[in-house]
C-alpha positions as CSV (number, residue, x, y, z in Angstrom):
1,X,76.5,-5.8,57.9
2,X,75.0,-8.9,58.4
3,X,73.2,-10.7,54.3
4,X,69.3,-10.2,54.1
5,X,67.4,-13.2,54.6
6,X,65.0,-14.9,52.5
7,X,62.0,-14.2,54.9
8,X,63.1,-10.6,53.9
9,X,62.9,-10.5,50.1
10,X,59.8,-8.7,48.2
11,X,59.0,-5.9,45.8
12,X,59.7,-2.5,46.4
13,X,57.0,0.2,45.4
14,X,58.2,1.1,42.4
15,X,58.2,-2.2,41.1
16,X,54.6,-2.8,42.3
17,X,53.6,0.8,40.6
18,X,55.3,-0.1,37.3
19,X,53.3,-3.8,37.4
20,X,50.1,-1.9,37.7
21,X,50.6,0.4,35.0
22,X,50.9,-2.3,32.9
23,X,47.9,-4.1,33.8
24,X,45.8,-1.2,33.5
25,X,46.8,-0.8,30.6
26,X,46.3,-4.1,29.0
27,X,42.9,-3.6,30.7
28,X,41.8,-1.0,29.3
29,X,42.8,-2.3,25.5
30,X,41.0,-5.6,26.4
31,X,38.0,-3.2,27.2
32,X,38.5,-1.4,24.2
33,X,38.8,-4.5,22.0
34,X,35.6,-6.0,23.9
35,X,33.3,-2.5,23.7
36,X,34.3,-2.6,20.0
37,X,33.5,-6.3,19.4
38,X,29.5,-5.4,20.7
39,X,29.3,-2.2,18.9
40,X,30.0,-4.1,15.9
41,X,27.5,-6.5,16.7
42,X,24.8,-4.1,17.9
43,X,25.4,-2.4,14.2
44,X,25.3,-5.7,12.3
45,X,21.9,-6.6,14.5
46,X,20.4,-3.2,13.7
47,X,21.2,-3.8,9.7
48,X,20.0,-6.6,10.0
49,X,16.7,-6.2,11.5
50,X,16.6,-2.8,9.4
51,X,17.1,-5.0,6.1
52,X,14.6,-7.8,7.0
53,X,11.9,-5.3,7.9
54,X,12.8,-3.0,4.9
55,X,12.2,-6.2,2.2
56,X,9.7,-7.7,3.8
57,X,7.4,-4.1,3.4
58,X,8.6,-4.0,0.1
59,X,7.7,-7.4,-0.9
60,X,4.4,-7.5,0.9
61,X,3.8,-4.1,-0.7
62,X,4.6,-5.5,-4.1
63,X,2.3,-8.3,-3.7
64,X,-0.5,-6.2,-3.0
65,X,0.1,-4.0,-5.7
66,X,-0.2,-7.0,-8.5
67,X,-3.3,-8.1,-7.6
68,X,-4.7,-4.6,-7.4
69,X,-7.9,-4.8,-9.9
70,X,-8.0,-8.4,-10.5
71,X,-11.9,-9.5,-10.4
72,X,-13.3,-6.3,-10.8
73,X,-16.1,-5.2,-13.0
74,X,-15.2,-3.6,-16.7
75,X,-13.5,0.1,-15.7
76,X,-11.8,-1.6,-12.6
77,X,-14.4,0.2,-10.1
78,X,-16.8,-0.6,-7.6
79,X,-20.2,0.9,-7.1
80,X,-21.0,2.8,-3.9
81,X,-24.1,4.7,-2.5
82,X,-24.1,8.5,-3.9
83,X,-26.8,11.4,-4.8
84,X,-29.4,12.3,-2.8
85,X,-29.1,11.5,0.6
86,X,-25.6,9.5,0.4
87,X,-22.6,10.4,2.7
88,X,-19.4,9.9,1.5
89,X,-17.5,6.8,2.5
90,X,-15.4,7.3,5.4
91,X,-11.0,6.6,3.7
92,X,-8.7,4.3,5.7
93,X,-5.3,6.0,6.9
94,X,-3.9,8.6,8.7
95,X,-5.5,11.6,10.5
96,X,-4.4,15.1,10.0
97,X,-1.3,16.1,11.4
98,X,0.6,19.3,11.8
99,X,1.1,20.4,7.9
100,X,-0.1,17.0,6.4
101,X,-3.5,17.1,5.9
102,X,-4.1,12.9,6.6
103,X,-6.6,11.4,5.1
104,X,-10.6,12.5,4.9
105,X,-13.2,9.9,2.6
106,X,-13.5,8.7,-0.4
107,X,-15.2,11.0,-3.2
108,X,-19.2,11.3,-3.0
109,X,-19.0,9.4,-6.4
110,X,-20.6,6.8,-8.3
111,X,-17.9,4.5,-7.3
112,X,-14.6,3.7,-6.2
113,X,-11.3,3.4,-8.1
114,X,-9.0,0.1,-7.8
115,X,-6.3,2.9,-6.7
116,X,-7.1,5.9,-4.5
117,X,-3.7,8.2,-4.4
118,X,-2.8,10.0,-1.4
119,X,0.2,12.8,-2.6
120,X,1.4,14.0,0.8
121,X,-1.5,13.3,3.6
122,X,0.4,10.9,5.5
123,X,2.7,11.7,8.7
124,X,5.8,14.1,8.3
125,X,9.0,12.4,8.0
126,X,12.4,14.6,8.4
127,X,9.2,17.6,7.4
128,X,8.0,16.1,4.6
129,X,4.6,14.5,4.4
130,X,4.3,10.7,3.1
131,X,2.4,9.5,0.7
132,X,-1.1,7.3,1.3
133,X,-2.2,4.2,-1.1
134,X,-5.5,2.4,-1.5
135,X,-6.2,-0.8,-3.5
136,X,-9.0,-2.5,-4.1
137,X,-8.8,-6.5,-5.5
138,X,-11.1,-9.0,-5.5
139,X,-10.4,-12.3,-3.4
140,X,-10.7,-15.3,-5.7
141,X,-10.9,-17.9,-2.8
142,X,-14.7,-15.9,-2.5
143,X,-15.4,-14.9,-6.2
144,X,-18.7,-14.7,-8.3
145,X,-21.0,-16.5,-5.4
146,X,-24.6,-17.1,-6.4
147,X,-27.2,-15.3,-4.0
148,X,-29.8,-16.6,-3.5
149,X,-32.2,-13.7,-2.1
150,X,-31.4,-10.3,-0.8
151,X,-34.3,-8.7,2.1
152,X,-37.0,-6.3,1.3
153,X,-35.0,-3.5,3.2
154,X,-31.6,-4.8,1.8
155,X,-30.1,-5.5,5.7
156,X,-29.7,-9.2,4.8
157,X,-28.3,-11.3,2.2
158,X,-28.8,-15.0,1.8
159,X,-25.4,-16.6,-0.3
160,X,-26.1,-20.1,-2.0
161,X,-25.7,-23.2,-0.1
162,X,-23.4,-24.5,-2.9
163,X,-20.6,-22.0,-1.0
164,X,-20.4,-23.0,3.2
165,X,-19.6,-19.9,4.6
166,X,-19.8,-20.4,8.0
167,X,-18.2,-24.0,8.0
168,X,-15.9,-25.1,11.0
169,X,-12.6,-25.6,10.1
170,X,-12.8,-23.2,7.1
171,X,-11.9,-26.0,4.8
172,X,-11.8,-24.1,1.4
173,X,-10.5,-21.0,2.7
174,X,-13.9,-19.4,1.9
175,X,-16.1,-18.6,5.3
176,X,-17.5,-14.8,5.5
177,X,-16.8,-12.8,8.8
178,X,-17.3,-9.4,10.2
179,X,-15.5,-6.8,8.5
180,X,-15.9,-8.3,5.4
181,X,-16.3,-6.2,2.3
182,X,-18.6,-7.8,-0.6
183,X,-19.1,-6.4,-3.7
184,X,-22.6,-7.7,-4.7
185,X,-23.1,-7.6,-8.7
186,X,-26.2,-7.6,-10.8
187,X,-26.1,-7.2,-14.7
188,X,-24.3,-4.1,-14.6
189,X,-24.2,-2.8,-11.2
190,X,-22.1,-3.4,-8.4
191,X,-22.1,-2.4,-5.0
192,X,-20.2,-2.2,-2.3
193,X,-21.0,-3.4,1.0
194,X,-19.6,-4.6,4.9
195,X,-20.2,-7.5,6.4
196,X,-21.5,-7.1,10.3
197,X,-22.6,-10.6,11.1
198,X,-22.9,-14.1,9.7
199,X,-25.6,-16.8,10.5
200,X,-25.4,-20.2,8.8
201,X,-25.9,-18.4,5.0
202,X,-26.9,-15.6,5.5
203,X,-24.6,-12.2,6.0
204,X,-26.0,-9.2,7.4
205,X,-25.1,-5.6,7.0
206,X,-25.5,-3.5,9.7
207,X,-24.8,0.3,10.7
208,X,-23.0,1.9,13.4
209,X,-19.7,0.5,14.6
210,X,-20.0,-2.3,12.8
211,X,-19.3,-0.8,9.8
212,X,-16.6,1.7,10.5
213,X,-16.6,3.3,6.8
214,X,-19.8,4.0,6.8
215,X,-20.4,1.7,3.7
216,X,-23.7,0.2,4.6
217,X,-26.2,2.7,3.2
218,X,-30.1,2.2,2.3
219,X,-32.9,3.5,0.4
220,X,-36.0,1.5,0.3
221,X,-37.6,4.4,-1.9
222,X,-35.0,4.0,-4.7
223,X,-33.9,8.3,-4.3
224,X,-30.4,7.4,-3.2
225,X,-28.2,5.8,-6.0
226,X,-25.9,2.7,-5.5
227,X,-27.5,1.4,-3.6
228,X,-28.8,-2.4,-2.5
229,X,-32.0,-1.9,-2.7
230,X,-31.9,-0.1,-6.2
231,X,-29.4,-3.5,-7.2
232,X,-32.2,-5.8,-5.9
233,X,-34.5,-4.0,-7.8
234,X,-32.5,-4.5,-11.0
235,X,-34.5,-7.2,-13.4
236,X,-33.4,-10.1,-14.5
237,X,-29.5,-11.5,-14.1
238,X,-28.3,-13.7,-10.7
239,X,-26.6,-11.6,-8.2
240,X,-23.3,-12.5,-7.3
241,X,-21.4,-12.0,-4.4
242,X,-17.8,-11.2,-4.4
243,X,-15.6,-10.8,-1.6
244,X,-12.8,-7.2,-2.0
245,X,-9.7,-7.0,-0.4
246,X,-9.3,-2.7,0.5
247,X,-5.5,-2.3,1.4
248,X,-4.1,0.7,2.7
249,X,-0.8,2.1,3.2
250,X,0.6,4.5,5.3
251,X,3.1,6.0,7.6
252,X,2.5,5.7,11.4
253,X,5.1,8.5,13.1
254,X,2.5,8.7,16.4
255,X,1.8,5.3,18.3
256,X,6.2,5.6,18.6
257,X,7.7,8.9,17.3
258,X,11.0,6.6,17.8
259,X,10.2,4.5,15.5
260,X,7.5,5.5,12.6
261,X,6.3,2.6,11.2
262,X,4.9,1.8,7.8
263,X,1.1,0.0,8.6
264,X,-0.9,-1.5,6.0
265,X,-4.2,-1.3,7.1
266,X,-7.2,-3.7,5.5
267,X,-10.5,-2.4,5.1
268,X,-11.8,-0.8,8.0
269,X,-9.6,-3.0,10.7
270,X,-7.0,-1.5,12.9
271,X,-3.7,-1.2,10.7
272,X,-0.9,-3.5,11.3
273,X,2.9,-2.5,11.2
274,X,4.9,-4.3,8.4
275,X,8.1,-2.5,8.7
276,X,10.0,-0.2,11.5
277,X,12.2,2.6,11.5
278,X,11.1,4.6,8.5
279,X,12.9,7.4,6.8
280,X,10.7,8.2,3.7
281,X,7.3,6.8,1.8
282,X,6.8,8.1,-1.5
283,X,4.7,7.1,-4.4
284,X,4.6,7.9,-7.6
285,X,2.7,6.8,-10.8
286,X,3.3,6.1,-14.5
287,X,0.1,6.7,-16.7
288,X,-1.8,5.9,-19.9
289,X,-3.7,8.8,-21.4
290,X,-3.6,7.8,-24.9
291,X,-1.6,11.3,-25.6
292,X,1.8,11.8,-23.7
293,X,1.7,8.4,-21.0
294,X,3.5,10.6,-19.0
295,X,5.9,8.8,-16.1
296,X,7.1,9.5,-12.5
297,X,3.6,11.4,-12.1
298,X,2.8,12.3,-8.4
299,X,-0.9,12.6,-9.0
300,X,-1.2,15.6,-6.0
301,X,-3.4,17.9,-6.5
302,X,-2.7,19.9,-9.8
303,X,-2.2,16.9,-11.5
304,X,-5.9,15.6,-10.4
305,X,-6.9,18.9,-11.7
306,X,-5.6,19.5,-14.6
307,X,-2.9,22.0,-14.0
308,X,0.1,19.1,-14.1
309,X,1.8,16.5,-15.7
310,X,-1.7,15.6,-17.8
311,X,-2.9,19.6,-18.8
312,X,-4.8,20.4,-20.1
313,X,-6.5,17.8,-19.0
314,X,-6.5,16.0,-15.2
315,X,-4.8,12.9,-14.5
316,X,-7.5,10.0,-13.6
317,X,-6.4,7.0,-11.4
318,X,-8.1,4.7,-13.7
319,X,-5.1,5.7,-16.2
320,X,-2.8,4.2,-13.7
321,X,-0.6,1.4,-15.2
322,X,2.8,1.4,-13.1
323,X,3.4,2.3,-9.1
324,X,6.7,3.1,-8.6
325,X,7.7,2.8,-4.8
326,X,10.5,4.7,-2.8
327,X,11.1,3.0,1.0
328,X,13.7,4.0,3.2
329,X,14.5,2.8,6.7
330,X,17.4,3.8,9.2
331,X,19.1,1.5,11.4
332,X,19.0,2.4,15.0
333,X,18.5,1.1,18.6
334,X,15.4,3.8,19.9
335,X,15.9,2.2,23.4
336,X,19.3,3.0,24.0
337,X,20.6,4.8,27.1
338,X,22.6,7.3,24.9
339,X,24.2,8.6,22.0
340,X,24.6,5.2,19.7
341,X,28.4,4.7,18.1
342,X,29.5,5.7,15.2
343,X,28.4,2.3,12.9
344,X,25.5,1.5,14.8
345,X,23.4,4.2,12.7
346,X,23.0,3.1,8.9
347,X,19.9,3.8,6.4
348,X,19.1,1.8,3.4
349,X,16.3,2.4,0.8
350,X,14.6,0.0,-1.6
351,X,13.1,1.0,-5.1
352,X,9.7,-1.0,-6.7
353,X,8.6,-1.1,-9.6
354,X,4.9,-2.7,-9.8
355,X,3.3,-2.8,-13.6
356,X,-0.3,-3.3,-12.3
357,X,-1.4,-6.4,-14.8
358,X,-4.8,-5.8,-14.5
359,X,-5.3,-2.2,-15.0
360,X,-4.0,-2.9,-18.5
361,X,-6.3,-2.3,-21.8
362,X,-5.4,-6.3,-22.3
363,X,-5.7,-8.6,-19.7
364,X,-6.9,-11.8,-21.1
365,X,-5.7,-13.4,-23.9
366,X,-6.6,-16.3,-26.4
């Protein structure tokens, strides 16, 4: 038998079988190692973007909730049109959906609380119905403004030339635009109107879409109370002009069923999303009524009544002294393709405390 040759030498199947075994299966740990590496990345992203939205709500919620009453008139309310002839004042927030009722107007009152409760008419999360909040606060960059003359009919307000509001660049920060809510002050009324159009100094205040609350009412005949032409009519003191900031919150669960969003909504103006991927909204309220100053109070319906935590009397939202905020948001991709790993989903929820400084009995001291 003649030797094998070099030209001849090679690897035999087996060999060649057994060498891809064992690449395939380093392979497929690399892969493993690599698909785990972005799933833990993907779930640090999410819980990261699920944190910085969930504090930054929080905070801005916070911040809203501090100044709530600040500049208002003694009882921390503002006048609006009512009796004869008034409609009621169309609320910021959600509309009805399914089981939650969403949100309708304000009470045909005489005026309008700093804080407006909403127990359960926002959008169903997990089939419970969030909770809706409205503040009212005045704006001290636009705060106790002399005007100068107000029109026959009350359409038209002139403000004193000592304020520019219609300057260009808004140097002081204090220019009036469209959509602006004023509360105009007289001795001891106040009223509550929308700005629709400004002209060197003088604001007008205008009906129809304009004025999506339905604010601007008139009464040259003085039937209908609260309103700007019984305020002009008032004797004696300056008016002054003062601008309100209206916040709302509120759950969103329809522009992306996804991902509800919590929207904060100012005045009349379309809402704006300041936190995604929300599990649960929910307010509740600690109150002073000078017998129990009951805690943790819901203020829904039998508490407004009478039949809850303040029977036998009902709880009042001028009695409101502490909002105490639950926010909850989950961490997940909405976008993705399929079922996300197990890591990727997380939920965290933030609780707030707010003591609200200027609904207290004392709020300025010697």
């Amino acid at each position: 038998m003649s030797a094998r040759r070099p030209s001849d030498a090679g690897f035999t199947l087996l060999e060649l079988l057994v060498a891809m075994t064992i690449m395939l299966v380093v392979l497929a740990g690399t892969t493993q190692i690599m698909t785990s590496a972005m799933n833990s990345t993907a779930a640090a992203k999410h819980m990261l973007d699920m944190n910085s939205h969930l504090r930054a709500a929080m905070d801005l919620m916070q911040r809203d909730l501090l100044q709530v009453g600040q500049g208002l008139p003694v009882g921390r309310r503002v006048g609006i049109p009512n009796g004869p002839g008034a409609t009621a004042i169309d609320r910021p927030g959600p509309a009805a959906s399914g089981a939650c009722p969403g949100v309708g107007t304000f009470p045909l009152d005489a005026s309008i609380p700093a804080v407006t409760v909403g127990a359960g008419l926002g959008d169903a999360l997990n089939g419970e119905c969030t909770d809706v909040i409205t503040e009212l606060a005045a704006d001290n960059q636009f705060g106790g403004v002399s005007v100068t003359a107000i029109s026959a009919d009350g359409s038209t307000a002139t403000i004193d030339n000592a304020v520019n509001i219609s300057d260009d660049p808004d140097v002081a920060g204090d220019n009036l635009r469209n959509g602006d809510l004023l509360m105009l002050e007289r001795g001891v009324m106040t009223v509550l109107m929308q700005v629709t159009n400004v002209a060197g100094q003088q604001v007008t205040f205008g009906t129809g879409t304009g004025d999506p609350l339905g604010i601007n009412q008139f009464d040259a005949g003085l039937n209908m109370l609260g309103t700007i032409n019984q305020l002009r009519d008032q004797p004696g003191a300056q008016t002054r002009a003062t601008r309100i900031r209206m916040v709302t919150y509120f759950v969103d669960a329809h522009t992306d069923p996804r991902v509800p969003r919590i929207v904060r909504q100012i005045g009349g103006q379309a809402p704006n999303a300041v936190g995604m991927g929300v599990e649960a909204f929910r307010l509740n309220y600690d109150i002073a009524d000078q017998l129990n100053n009951p805690t943790s109070v819901r203020m829904d319906g039998d508490d407004l009544s009478g039949a809850g935590a303040c029977s036998p009397d009902p709880c009042s939202e001028n009695q409101i002294r502490k909002v105490n905020v639950v926010l909850s948001m989950t961490a997940t991709d909405p976008y993705a393709n399929g079922p996300l790993e197990h890591g990727q989903q997380s939920q965290n929820t933030l609780f707030g405390q707010v003591s609200l400084r200027s609904m207290a009995f004392v709020d300025r001291y010697r």
